[in-house]
C-alpha positions in Angstrom: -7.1 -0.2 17.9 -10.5 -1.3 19.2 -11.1 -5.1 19.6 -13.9 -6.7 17.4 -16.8 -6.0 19.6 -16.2 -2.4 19.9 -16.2 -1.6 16.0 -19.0 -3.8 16.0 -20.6 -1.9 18.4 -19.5 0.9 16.8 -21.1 0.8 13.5 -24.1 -0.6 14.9 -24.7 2.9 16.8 -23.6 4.4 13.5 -26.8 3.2 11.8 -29.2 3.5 15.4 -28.9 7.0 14.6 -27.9 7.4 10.5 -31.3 9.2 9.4 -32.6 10.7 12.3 -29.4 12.3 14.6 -26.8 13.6 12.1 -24.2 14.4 15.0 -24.6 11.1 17.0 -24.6 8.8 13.6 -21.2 11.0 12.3 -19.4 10.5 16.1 -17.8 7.2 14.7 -16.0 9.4 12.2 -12.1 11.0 11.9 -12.5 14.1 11.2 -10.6 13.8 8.0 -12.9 11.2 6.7 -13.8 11.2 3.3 -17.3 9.6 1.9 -17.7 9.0 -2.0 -21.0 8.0 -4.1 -19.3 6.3 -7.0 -22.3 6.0 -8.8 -23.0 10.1 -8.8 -19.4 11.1 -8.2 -19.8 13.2 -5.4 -16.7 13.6 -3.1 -16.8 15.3 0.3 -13.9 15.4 2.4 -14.1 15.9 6.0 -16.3 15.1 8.5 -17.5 18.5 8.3 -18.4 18.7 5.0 -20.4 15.6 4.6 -22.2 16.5 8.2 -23.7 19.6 7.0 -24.3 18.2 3.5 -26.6 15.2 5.8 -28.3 18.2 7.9 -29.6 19.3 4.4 -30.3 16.3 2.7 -34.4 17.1 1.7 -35.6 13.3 2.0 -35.9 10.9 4.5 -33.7 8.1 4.2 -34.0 4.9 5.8 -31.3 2.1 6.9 -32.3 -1.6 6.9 -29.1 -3.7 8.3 -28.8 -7.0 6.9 -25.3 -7.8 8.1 -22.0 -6.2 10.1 -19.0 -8.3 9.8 -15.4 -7.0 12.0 -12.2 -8.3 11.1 -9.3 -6.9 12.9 -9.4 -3.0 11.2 -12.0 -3.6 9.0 -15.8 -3.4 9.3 -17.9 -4.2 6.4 -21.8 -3.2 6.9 -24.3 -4.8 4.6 -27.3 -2.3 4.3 -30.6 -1.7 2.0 -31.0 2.1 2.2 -34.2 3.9 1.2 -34.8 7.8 0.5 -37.8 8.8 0.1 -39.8 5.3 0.8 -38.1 4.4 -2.4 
């Protein structure tokens, strides 16, 4: 397992790149990784799946990191997104 400053590091290259380089943001990911929108109920599982799905996506979306805390396995990222300019 990675110490602290590594998954740190991690997620913070995760969102450098979420938006504008679909294949460097999506290198933190397992390729079995799943991602959800509760609120829509969209479900892709794999890395794959959800990569291509980005690739498409028809509006810009925009990341605005307001915190990244890392304790032992978990990493919880605090973020205002935009699509759109909405």
């Amino acid at each position: 397992m990675p110490d602290q400053s590594v998954l740190l590091e991690m997620v913070r290259r995760y969102f450098e790149y979420a938006g504008a380089d679909v294949d460097r943001a999506h290198e933190l990911y397992h390729d079995d990784a799943v991602l959800e929108f509760p609120q829509s109920g969209e479900r892709f599982e794999g890395v794959t799946n959800f990569t291509e799905w980005r690739r498409k996506y028809p509006a810009e979306v925009r990341f605005r990191v307001r915190r990244i805390t890392a304790r032992e396995d978990l990493v919880v990222a605090e973020v205002s997104i935009s699509c759109a300019g909405v």
